[in-house]
C-alpha positions as CSV (number, residue, x, y, z in Angstrom):
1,X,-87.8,27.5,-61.5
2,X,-89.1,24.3,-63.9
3,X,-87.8,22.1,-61.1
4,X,-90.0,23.9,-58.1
5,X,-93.6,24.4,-60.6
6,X,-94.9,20.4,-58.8
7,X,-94.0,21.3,-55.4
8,X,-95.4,25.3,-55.4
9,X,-98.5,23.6,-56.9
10,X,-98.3,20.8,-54.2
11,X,-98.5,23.7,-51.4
12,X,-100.9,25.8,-53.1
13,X,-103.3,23.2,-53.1
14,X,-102.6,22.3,-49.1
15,X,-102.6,25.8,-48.3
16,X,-106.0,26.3,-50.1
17,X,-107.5,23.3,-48.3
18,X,-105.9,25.1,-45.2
19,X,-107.5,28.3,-46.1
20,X,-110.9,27.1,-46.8
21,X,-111.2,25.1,-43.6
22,X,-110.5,28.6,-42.0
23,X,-112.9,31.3,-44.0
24,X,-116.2,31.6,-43.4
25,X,-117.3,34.0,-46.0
26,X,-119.1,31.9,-48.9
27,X,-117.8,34.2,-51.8
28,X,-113.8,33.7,-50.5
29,X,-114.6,30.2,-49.8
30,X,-115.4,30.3,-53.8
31,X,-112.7,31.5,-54.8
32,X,-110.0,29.3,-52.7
33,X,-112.2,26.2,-53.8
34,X,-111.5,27.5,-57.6
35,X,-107.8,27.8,-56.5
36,X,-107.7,24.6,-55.1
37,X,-109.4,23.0,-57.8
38,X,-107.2,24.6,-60.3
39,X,-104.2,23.7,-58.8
40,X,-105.4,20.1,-58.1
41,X,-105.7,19.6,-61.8
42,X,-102.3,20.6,-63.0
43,X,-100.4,18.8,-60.3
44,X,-101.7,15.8,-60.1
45,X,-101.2,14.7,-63.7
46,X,-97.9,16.0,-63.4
47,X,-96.8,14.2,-61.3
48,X,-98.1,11.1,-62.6
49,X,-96.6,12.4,-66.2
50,X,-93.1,12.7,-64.4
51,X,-93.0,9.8,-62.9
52,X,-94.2,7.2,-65.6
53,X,-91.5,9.3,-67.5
54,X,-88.7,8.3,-64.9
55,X,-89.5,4.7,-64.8
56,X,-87.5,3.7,-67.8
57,X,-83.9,5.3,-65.9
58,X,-84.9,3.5,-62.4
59,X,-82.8,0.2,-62.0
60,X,-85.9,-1.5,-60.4
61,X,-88.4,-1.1,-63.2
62,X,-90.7,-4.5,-62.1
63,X,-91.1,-2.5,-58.4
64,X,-91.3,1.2,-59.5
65,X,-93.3,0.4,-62.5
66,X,-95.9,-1.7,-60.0
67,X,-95.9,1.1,-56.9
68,X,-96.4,3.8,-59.6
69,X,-99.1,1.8,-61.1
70,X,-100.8,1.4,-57.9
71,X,-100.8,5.0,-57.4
72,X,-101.9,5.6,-60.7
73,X,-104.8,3.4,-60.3
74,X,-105.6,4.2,-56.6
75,X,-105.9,8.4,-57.3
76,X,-108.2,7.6,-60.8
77,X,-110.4,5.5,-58.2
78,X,-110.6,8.6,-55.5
79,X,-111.3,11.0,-58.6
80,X,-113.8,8.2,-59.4
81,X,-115.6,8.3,-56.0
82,X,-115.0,12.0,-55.6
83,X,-116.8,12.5,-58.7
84,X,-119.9,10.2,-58.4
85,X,-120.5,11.6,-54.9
86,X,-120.8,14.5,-55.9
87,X,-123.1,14.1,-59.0
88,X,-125.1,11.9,-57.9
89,X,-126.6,14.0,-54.7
């Protein structure tokens, strides 16, 4: 079960976006966009927790090290955006 928690979280957070593209009523749409966010939060950390932990066993540590920095640094950017969008209007 501690192996499947990233990727349940991973579809829980599709299938919200999923489901709120879908509803119509404001107080579901609420509650999925709580779910999503909730899910969102815990996964993506994880993931970036897991695999800064796995870079010491990988034998190419100057290419893992750089793509898993990248993706660190590209997702803190989107949160960035996402965020400043969305308090600043």
């Amino acid at each position: 079960m501690k192996h499947h928690v990233e990727g349940m979280l991973w579809a829980v957070s599709l299938l919200s976006l999923i489901v709120a593209a879908m509803t119509t009523t404001k107080a579901y749409l609420l509650v999925v966009a709580v779910v999503w966010v909730v899910s969102s939060v815990t996964v993506i950390p994880l993931h970036f927790c897991k695999a800064w932990r796995r870079w010491r066993e990988v034998p190419n540590k100057r290419e893992y090290g750089a793509w898993v920095g990248f993706e660190t640094l590209a997702t803190v950017a989107l949160i960035g955006l996402f965020v400043y969008v969305f308090s600043s209007h």
